[in-house]
C-alpha positions as CSV (number, residue, x, y, z in Angstrom):
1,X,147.8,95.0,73.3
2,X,144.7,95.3,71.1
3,X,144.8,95.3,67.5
4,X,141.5,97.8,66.4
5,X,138.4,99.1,67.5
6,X,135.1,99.7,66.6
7,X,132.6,102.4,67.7
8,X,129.3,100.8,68.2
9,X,126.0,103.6,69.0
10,X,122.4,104.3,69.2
11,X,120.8,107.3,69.4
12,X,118.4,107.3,72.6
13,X,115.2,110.0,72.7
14,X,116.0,111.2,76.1
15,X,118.1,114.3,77.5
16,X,122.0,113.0,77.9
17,X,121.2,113.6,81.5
18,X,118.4,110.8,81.7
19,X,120.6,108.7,79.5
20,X,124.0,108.9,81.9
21,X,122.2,109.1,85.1
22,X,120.4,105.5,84.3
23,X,123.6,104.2,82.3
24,X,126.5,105.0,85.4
25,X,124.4,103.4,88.1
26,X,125.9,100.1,88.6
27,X,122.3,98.8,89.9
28,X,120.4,98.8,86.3
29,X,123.4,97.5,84.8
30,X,121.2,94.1,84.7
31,X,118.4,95.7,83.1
32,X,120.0,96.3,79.7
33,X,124.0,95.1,79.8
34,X,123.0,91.4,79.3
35,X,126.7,90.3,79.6
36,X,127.3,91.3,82.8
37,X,124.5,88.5,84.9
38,X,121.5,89.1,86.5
39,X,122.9,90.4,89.9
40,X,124.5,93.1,91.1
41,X,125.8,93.7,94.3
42,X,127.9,96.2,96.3
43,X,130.4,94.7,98.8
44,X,133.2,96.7,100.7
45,X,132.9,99.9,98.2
46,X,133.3,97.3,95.1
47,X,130.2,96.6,92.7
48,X,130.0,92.6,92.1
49,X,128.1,91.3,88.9
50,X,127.3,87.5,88.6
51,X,128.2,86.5,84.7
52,X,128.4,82.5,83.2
53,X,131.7,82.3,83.5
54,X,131.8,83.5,87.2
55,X,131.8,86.7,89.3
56,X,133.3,89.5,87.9
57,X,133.7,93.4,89.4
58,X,132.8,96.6,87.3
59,X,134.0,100.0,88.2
60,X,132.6,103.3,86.9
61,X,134.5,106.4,86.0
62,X,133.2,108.9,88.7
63,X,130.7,110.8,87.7
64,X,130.9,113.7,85.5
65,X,129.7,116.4,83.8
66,X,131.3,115.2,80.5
67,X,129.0,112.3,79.8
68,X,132.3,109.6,80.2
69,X,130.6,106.6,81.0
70,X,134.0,104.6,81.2
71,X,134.3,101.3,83.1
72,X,136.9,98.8,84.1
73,X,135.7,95.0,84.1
74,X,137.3,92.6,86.3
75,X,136.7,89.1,84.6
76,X,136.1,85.9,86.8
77,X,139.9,84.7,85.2
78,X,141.3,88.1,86.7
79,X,142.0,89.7,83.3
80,X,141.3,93.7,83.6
81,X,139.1,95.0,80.1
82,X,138.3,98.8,80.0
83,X,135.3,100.0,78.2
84,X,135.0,103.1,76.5
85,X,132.0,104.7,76.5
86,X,130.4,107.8,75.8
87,X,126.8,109.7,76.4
88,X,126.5,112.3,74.1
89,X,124.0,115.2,73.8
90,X,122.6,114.7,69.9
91,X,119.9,117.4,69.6
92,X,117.2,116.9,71.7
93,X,118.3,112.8,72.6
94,X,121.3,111.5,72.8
95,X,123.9,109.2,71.0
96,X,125.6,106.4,73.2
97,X,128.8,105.3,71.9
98,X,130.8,102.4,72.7
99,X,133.4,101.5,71.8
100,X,134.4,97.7,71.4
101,X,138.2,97.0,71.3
102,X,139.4,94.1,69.7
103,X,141.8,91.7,72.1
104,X,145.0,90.2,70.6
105,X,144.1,86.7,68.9
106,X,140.6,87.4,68.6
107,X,139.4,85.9,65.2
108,X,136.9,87.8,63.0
109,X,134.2,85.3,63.8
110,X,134.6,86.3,67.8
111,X,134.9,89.6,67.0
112,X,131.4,90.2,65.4
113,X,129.9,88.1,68.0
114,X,131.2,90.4,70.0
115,X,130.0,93.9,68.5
116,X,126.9,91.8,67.8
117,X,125.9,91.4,71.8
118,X,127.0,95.1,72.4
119,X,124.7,96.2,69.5
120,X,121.7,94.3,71.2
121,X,122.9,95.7,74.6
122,X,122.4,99.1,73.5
123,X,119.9,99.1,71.7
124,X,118.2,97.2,75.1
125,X,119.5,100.6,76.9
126,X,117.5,102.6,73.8
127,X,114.3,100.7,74.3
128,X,114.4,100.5,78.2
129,X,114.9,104.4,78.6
130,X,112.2,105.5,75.9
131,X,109.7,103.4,76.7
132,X,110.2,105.0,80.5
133,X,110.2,108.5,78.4
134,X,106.5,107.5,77.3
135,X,106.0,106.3,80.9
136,X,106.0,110.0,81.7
137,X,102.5,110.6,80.0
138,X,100.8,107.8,82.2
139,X,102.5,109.4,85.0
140,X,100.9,113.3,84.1
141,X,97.7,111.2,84.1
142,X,98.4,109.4,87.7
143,X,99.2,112.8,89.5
144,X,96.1,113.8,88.3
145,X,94.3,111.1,89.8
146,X,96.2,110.7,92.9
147,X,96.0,114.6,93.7
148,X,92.0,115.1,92.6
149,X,90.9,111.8,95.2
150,X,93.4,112.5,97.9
151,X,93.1,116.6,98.1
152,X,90.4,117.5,100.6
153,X,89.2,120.8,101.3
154,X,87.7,121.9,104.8
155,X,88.7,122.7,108.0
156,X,92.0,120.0,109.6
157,X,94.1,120.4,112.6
158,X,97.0,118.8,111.9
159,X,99.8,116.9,113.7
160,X,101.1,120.2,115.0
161,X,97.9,121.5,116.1
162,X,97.8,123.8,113.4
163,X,94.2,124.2,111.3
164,X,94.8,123.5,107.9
165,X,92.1,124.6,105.0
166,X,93.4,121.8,102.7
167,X,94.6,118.4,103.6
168,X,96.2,115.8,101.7
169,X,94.8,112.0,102.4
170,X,97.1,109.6,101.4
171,X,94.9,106.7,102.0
172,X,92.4,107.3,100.0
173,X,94.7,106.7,96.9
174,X,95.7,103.3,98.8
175,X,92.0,102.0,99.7
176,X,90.9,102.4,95.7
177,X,92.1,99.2,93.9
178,X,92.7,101.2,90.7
179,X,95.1,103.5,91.4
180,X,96.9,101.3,94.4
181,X,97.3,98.7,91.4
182,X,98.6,102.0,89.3
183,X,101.1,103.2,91.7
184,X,102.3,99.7,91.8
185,X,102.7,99.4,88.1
186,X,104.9,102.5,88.5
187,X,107.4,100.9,91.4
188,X,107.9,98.0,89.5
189,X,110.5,99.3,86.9
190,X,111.9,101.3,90.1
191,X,112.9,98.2,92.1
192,X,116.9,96.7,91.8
193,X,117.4,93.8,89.9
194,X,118.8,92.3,92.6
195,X,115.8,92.4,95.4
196,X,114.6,89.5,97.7
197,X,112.0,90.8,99.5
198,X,109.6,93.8,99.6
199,X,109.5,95.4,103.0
200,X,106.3,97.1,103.5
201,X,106.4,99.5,105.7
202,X,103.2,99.9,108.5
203,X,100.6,101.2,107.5
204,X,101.1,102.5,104.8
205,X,103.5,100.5,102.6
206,X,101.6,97.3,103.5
207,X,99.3,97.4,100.4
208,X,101.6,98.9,98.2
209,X,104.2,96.4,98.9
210,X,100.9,93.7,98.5
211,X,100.2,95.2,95.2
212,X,104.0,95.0,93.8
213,X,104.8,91.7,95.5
214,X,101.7,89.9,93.2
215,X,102.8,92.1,90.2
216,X,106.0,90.8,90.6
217,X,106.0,87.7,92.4
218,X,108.8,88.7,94.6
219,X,108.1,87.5,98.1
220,X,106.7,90.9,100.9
221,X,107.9,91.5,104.4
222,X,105.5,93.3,106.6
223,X,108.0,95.7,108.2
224,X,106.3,97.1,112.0
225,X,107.3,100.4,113.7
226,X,108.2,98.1,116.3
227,X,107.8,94.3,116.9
228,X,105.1,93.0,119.0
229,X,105.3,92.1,122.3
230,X,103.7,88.7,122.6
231,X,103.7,85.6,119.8
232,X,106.8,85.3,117.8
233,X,107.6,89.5,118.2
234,X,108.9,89.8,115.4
235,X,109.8,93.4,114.1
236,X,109.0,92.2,110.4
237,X,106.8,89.4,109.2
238,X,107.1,87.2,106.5
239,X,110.4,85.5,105.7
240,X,113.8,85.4,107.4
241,X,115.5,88.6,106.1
242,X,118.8,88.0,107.5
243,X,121.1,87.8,104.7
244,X,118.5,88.8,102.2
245,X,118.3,92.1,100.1
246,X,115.6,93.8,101.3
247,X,113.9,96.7,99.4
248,X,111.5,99.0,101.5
249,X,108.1,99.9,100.4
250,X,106.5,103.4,101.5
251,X,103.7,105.4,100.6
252,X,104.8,108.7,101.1
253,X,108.1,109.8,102.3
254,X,108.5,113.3,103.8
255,X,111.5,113.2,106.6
256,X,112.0,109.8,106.9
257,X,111.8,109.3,109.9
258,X,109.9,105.9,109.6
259,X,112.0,104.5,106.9
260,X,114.9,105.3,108.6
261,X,114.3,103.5,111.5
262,X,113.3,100.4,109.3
263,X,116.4,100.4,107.5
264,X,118.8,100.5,110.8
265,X,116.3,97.5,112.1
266,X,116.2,95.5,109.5
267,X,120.0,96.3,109.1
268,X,120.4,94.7,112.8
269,X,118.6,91.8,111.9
270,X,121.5,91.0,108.9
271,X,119.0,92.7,105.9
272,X,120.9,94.4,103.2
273,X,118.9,97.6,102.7
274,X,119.7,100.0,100.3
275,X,117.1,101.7,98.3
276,X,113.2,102.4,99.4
277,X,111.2,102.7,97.2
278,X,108.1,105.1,97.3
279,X,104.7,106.4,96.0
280,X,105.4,109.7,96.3
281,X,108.4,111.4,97.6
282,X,107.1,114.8,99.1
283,X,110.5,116.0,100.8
284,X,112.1,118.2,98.1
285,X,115.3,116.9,98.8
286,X,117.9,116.1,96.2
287,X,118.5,112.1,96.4
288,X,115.8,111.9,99.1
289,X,115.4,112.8,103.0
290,X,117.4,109.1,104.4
291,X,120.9,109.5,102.3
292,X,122.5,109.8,105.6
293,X,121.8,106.1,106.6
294,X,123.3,105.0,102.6
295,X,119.4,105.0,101.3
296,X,118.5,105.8,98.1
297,X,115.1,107.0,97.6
298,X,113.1,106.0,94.3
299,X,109.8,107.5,93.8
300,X,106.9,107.2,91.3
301,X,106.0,111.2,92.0
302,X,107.4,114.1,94.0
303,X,105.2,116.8,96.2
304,X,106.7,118.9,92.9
305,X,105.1,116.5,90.2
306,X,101.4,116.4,91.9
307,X,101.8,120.4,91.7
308,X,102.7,120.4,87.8
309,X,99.9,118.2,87.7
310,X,97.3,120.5,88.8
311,X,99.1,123.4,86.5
312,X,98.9,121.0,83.3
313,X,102.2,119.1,82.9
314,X,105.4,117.7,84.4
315,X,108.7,118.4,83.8
């Protein structure tokens, strides 16, 4: 049994919503809970981290309305440690409190290392989440840009045949280094820690995933709608992606369709693919238009956020 506690906070300037949506996804657990490795991985319905000492499994209380952010460790020697762990609304922020619990035979010394590398975790999770909160400015400024060079009036027929008096060009944002290198900037903090490869999706997602593969230095895969029929037809060039975490690249993402297809590919070839990762996500669906292949969609701006933009502000 344990012999005492401690409750360790921080107050965060962001909503408790912002604040427990980022903290209960197992995938930016690398990104601020320094203890628990630089990998995460799901396997079989379990989420793996990669520690020192070993793997080790963490396992989030189901999400909640209530702010519990309560998680079970499995350590590499197979001992079980549960975490207490709160988001709390505090004003306009939030207070994160954690609460450390002090293991039979631990000496003082051990025990305020202890609280001392939870205190630097959370106040990693404090500095990660505001400095995205003053992301949000740049990102007012971005729709802006994005919508005023890619927004053409005139007379389109479009796709259905239907004449159009406004048309939105997507590649006009992607041909002008300046904001291609801009929308890159803003995928880079969307990616998981634990990516191999960038799959750029044709056209499209090709110069994006360019952009954020020498931003990043992660390796890009040229992902094709389908693989050529002469040479080494391939579906997706650049590196072997069996075995590799793969995550896709698009520039805009209404239905999916594309993306979809990718993902159940690149899934055939032995790819794990999980999250795609887009410019601008124009299908107004909650958690993106491809959840029913198990992809989450991360976007830099929404259809919504490009109209705020044009009405003065984002949400």
């Amino acid at each position: 049994m344990t012999t005492g506690s401690r409750h360790l906070s921080v107050h965060i300037d962001r909503s408790v919503s912002a604040v427990y949506g980022f903290a209960c996804d197992p995938t930016n657990l690398p990104q601020w809970a320094q203890g628990l490795g630089g990998s995460v991985e799901q396997v079989d319905g379990v989420w793996l981290v990669a520690t020192e000492q070993g793997q080790a499994s963490v396992a989030f209380a189901p999400r909640n309305e209530f702010g519990v952010l309560d998680h079970e460790v499995l350590t590499p020697t197979g001992e079980t440690v549960y975490v207490p762990m709160r988001a709390i609304a505090d004003g306009d922020g939030c207070e994160v409190v954690f609460t450390l619990r002090r293991a039979p035979g631990m000496t003082d010394e051990e025990f305020e290392r202890d609280g001392a590398l939870v205190s630097a975790d959370l106040d990693r999770l404090r500095a990660l989440l505001e400095r995205t909160e003053a992301v949000r400015t740049d990102r007012l400024h971005l729709a802006r840009r994005i919508d005023a060079a890619c927004r053409l009036q005139g007379s389109f027929t479009l796709r259905s045949g239907q004449i159009a008096s406004e048309y939105f060009d997507k590649y006009l944002f992607e041909s002008q280094p300046d904001l291609l290198r801009a929308v890159a900037e803003g995928m880079v903090p969307l990616l998981p820690a634990n990516t191999d490869l960038l799959g750029g999706l044709e056209l499209g997602g090709v110069p994006i995933a360019t952009m954020v593969s020498s931003l990043t230095g992660l390796p890009a895969l040229f992902v094709r709608k389908q693989a050529k029929e002469y040479g080494t037809r391939r579906l997706a060039e650049g590196a072997e992606v069996q075995g590799r975490r793969v995550t896709l690249i698009e520039d805009v993402l209404t239905t999916g369709g594309a993306v979809r297809d990718a993902a159940c590919a690149l899934r055939g070839l032995g790819a794990t693919v999980e999250v795609v990762v887009c410019a601008i996500d124009r299908s107004g669906q909650e958690g993106g238009p491809v959840v029913d292949v198990d992809l989450a969609t991360r976007a830099v701006l929404t259809k919504a956020d490009l109209a705020r933009s044009r009405d003065g502000g984002l949400s």
